[in-house]
C-alpha positions in Angstrom: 173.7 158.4 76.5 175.6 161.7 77.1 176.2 160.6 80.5 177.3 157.1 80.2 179.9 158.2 77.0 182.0 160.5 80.1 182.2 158.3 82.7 185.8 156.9 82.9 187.4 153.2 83.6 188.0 154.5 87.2 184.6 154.7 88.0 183.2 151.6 86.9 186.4 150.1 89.1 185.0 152.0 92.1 181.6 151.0 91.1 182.9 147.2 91.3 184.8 147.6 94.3 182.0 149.4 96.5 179.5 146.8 95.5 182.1 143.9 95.9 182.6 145.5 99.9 178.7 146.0 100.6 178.4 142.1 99.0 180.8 140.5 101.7 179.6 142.5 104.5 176.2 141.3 103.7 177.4 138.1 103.8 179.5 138.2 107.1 176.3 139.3 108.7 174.3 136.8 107.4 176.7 134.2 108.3 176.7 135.4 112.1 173.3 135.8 112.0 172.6 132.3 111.2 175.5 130.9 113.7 173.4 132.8 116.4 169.8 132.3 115.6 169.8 129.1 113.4 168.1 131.1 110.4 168.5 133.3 107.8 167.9 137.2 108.5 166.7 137.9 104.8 164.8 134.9 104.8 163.5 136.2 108.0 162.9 139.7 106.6 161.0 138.6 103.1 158.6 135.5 105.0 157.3 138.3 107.8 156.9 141.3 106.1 157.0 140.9 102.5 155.5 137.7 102.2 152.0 138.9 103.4 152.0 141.3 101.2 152.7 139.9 98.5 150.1 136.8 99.1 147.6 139.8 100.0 146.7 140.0 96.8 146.0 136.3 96.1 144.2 135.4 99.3 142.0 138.5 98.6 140.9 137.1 95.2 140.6 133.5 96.3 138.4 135.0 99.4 136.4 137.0 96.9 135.9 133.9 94.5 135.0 131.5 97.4 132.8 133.4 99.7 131.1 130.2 100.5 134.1 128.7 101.7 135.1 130.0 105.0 137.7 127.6 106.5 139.6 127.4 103.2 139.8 131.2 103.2 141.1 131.3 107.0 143.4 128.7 106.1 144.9 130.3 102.3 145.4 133.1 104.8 148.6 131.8 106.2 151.3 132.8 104.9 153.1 130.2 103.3 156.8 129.9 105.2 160.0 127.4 104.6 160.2 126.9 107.9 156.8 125.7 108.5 155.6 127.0 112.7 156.6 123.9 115.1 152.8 123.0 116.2 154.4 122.6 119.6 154.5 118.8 119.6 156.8 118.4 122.7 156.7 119.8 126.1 159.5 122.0 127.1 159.5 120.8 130.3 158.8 116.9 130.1 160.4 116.3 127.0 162.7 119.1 125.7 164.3 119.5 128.9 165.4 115.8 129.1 167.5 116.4 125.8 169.2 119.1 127.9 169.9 117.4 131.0 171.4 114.6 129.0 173.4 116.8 126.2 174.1 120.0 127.7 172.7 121.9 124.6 169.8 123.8 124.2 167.3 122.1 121.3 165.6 125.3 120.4 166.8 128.2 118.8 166.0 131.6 119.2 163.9 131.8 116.1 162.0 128.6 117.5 161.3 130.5 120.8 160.4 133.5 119.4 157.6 131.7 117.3 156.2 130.2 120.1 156.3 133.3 121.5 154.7 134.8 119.2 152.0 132.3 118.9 151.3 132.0 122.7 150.4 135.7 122.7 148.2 135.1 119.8 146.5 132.4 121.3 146.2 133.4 125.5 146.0 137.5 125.1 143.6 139.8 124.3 142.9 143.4 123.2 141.3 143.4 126.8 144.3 142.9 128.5 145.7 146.1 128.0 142.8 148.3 128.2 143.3 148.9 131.7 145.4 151.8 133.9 148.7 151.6 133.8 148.8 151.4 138.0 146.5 148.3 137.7 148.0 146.3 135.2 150.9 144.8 137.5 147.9 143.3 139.4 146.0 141.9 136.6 146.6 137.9 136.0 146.3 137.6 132.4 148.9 141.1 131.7 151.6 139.0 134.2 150.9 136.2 132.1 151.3 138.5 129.0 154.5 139.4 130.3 155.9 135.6 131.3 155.0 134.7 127.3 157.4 137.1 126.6 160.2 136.2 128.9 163.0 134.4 127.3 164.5 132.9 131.0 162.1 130.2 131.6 163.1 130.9 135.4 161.3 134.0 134.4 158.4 132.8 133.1 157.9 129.9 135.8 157.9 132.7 138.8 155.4 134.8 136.8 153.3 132.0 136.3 153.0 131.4 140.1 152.7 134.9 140.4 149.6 135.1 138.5 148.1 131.9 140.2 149.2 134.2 143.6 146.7 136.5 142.5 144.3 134.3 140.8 143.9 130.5 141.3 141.3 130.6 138.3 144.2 131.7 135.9 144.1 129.1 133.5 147.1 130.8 130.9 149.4 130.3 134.4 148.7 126.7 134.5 149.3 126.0 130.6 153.0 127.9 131.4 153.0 125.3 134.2 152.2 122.2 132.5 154.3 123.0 129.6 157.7 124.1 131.2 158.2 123.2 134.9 156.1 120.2 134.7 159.1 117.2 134.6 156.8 113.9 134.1 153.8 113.4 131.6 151.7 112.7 134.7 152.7 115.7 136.5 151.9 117.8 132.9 148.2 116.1 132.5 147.7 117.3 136.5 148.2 120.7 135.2 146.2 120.3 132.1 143.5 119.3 133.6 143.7 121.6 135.9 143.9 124.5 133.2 140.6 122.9 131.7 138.5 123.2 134.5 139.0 126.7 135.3 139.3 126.8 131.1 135.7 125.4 130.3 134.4 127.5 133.3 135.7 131.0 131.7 134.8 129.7 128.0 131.2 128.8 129.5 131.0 132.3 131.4 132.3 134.4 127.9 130.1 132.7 125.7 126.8 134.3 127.0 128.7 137.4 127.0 130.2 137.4 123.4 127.4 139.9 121.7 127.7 142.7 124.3 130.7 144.1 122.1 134.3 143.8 120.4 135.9 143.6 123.4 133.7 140.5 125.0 134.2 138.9 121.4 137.9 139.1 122.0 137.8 137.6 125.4 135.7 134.4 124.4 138.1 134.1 121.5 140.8 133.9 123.8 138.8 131.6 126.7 138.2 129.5 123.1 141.5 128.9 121.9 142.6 128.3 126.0 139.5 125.5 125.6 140.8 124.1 122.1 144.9 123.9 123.2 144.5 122.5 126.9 142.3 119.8 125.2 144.3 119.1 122.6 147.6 119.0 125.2 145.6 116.2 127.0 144.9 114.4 124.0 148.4 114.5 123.5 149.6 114.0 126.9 147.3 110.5 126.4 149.3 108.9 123.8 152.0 109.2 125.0 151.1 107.3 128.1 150.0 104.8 126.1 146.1 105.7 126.1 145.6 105.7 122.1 142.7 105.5 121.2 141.5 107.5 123.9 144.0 109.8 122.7 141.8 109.6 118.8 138.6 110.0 120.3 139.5 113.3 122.2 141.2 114.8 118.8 138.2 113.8 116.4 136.0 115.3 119.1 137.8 118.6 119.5 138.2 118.9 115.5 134.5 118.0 115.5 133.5 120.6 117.7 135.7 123.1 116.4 136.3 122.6 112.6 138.1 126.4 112.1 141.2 125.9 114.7 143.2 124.5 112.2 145.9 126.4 112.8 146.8 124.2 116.1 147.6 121.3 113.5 145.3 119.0 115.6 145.1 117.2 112.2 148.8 116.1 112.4 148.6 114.8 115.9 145.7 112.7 115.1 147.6 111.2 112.0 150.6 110.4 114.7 148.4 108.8 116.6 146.2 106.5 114.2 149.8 105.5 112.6 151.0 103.9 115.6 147.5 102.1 115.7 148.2 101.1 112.3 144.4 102.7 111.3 145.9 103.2 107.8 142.1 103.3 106.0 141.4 106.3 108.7 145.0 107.7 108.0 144.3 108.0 104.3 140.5 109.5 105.3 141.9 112.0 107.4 144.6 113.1 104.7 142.9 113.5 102.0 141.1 115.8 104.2 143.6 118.1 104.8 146.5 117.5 101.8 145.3 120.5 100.4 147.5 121.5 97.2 147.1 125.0 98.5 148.3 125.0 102.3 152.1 124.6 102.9 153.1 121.4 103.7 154.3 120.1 106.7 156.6 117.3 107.7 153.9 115.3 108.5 151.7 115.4 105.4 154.4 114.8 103.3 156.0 111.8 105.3 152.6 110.3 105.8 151.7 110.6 102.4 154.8 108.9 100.7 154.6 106.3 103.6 151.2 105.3 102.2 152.2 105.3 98.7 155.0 103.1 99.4 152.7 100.6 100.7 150.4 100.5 97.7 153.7 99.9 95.9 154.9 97.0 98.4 151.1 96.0 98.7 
């Protein structure tokens, strides 16, 4: 009380003035921030590092009180983020790149890049990668390929992805990189999918028997697994939009059948797509019931696909 009874008018003037300056400059960089990456930096900031913590807690306890309940605790995991992770519905090079060629602009931001970035190193890397010397690792596939998913010149990442096929035709990352950004047509991107899923399927078969020799075989099956899980689910894809439907249905119920836990690819949302544009609304409403969980984030796609069908209850 002492203190606050001698400090004079000028002070709480400087006071207002310092925190008016440190205000606008926060705000300047903010603004330039999101005129260069299309986001905010203290969103950024609070969604990847304090917004883990902070759902910690939660996820703990609801793991804790659910034990029995393993995919809902992989999936309360997540988490939650405004700007929900593009589940990589179009292909850079197919698709993407045609928006360029006729615009001149680029349709993905920084931020967008470094997500998929960021989940291509998740999905195609492993501890194993890096365990070896440093004078061997230029010659090792799967570390150039850990390299080109960093790259942000997709010139960059194109030449390392040949690189690795150079020194390994049974590189199946290389051919993903392929098929999803120098691939121009959807027929040229199947070739390449396909191609990744035979020399896929072989490694997944080939880790499997391998898995329970130790952490580091574990990691490597997990990583010939979600190789498996993606290419399959790119073909899937890469079927509708030729026109193959309900070919394109099958493969997704199949692959979500086969593996229930990789929910995180949002094979979900592409199977909804797809049984909208057949019109399947009795298998649409199945399927979202499934996953509108009240505790997941929503995506664009639940919530779209759910108001659609309540507006044709209404109409109905």
């Amino acid at each position: 009380a002492m203190f606050l009874n001698t400090l004079t008018p000028k002070f709480y003037v400087a006071l207002t003035g310092t925190s008016s300056l440190i205000s606008g400059l926060i705000l300047i960089f903010e603004w330039w921030y999101f005129r260069k990456y299309g986001t905010s930096f203290i969103e950024q900031v609070s969604l990847n590092h304090l917004g883990p913590w902070l759902g910690g807690v939660e996820n703990n306890n609801n793991g804790n009180n659910n034990t029995n309940n393993s995919q809902n605790n992989n999936q309360q995991s997540v988490p939650e983020c405004k700007v929900w992770r593009n589940p990589l519905n179009l292909l850079r090079g197919a698709e993407y790149n045609r928006y360029t060629w006729v615009t001149g602009k680029e349709p993905l931001t920084y931020y967008d890049m470094n997500l998929s970035a960021q989940d291509h190193q998740t999905f195609f890397t492993c501890d194993s990668d890096h365990s070896r010397p440093t004078d061997e690792l230029a010659s090792v596939p799967s570390a150039v390929m850990q390299r080109a998913w960093r790259e942000r010149n997709p010139q960059a990442r194109i030449k390392a992805a040949h690189e690795a096929l150079e020194k390994d035709p049974e590189c199946a990352t290389a051919y993903i990189l392929l098929a999803e950004e120098e691939a121009t047509t959807i027929l040229e991107t199947e070739r390449l999918f396909k191609q990744a899923l035979k020399v896929g399927e072989a490694n997944y078969k080939k880790s499997q028997s391998t898995q329970h020799l130790g952490a580091q075989y574990e990691a490597i099956h997990r990583r010939d697994t979600n190789v498996c899980v993606y290419v399959r689910r790119r073909l899937a894809m890469c079927a509708r939009k030729l026109g193959r439907v309900k070919e394109a249905v099958k493969m997704m119920r199949d692959l979500m059948k086969e593996f229930p836990m990789m929910s995180v690819l949002n094979i979900h949302e592409n199977l909804i797509e797809a049984l909208l544009e057949l019109q399947a609304y009795a298998d649409v409403q199945a399927v979202l019931a499934k996953y509108d969980d009240i505790s997941l984030p929503k995506s664009a796609t639940i919530c779209y696909t759910a108001a659609l069908l309540k507006a044709r209850a209404v109409a109905d």
